[in-house]
N, C-alpha and C positions, 0 to 999 in steps of 0.2 A: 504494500500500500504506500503511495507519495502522499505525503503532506505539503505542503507550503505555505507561509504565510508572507503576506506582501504589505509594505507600510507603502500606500498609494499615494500620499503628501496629497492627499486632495484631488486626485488626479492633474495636478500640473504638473509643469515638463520642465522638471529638474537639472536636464543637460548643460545648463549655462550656472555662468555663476549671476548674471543679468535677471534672467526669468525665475530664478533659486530667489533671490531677493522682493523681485516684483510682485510677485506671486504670494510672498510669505507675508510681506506690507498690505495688501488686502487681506488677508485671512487675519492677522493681530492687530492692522493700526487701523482698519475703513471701517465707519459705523456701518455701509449697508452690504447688505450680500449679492448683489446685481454680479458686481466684477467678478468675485468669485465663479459665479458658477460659468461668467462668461468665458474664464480663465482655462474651466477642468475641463477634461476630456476623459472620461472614463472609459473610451474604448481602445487606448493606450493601455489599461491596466487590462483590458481583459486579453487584448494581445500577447502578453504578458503571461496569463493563465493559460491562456491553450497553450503557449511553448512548455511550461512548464509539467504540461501532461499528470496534475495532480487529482486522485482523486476525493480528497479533500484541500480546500484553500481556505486561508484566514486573511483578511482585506482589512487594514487598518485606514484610518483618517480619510473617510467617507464623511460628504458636507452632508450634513441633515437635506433632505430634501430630494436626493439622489439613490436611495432606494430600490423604489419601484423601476426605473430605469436599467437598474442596476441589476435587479433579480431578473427580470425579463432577458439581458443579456445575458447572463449565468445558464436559465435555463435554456438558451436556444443554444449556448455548447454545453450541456448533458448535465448541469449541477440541478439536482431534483430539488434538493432539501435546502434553502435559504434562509437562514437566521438571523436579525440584526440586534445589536444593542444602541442603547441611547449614552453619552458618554457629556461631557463638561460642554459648558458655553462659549463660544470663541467671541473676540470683540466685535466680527462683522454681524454678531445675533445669530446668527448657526449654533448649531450644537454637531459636536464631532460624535461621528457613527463606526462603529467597527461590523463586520460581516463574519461569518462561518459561511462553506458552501460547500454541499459533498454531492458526490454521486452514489455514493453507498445509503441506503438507508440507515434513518437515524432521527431524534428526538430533542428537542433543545430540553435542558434540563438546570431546575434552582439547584445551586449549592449552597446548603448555610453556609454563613461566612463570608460571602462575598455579594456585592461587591464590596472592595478593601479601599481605604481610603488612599489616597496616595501621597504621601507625606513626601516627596520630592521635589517634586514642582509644583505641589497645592494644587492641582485639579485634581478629579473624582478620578478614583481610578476603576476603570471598567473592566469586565469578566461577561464572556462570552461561552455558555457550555454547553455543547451535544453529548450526547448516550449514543455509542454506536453498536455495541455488544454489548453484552452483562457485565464484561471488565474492564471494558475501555473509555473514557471520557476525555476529549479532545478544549483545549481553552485558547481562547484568543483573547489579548487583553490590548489595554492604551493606558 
């Protein structure tokens, strides 16, 4: 079984050190979310997943809002089971999203205890969990 997990940066295009900055200036210092989303491109990141040939993937820093777009892609390359969590507030008024997505079947599942705060950088810290078998339990977190 492959796993992956992918930190998407929102789906911007990290390549430069230009767009790495521009990009990141709307997501922490622009009060509205307009540019953001004008910015991502999420079908970079799933380009990304089908090379990857995982049958399960974890997708970090998803903008609030991008979702349903998002699992619609997943499941037209073969991810049946789509999961999301809801994660801290960014200053453009989004709130940051993290994803699960398998092709095996599987169950999103609570775990007491979590979610854990995150005492590092003071945003909430998120926990993402499937049940895939009786002993296996897969987590994606931010």
């Amino acid at each position: 079984m492959r796993v992956a997990f992918y930190n998407q940066m929102f789906g911007f295009d990290g390549r430069s050190l230009y767009t790495f900055l521009r990009d990141h200036k709307t997501i922490h210092f622009n009060k509205t979310p307009d540019m953001a989303y004008v910015r991502s491109e999420i079908s970079r990141t799933i380009d990304i997943i089908k090379k990857s040939k995982a049958e399960i993937v974890g997708i970090c820093e998803i903008l609030e809002g991008q979702e349903e777009k998002l699992r619609k892609l997943l499941k037209e390359i073969g991810y049946k089971y789509v999961f999301f969590g809801t994660g801290h507030l960014l200053t453009c008024g989004l709130k940051v999203k993290i994803a699960l997505a398998s092709k095996l079947k599987c169950v999103q599942k609570n775990v007491e205890g979590f979610p854990v705060e995150s005492r590092t950088g003071g945003a909430e810290g998120l926990f993402l969990v499937i049940f895939l078998r009786r002993n296996f339990i897969l987590l994606s977190l931010i």
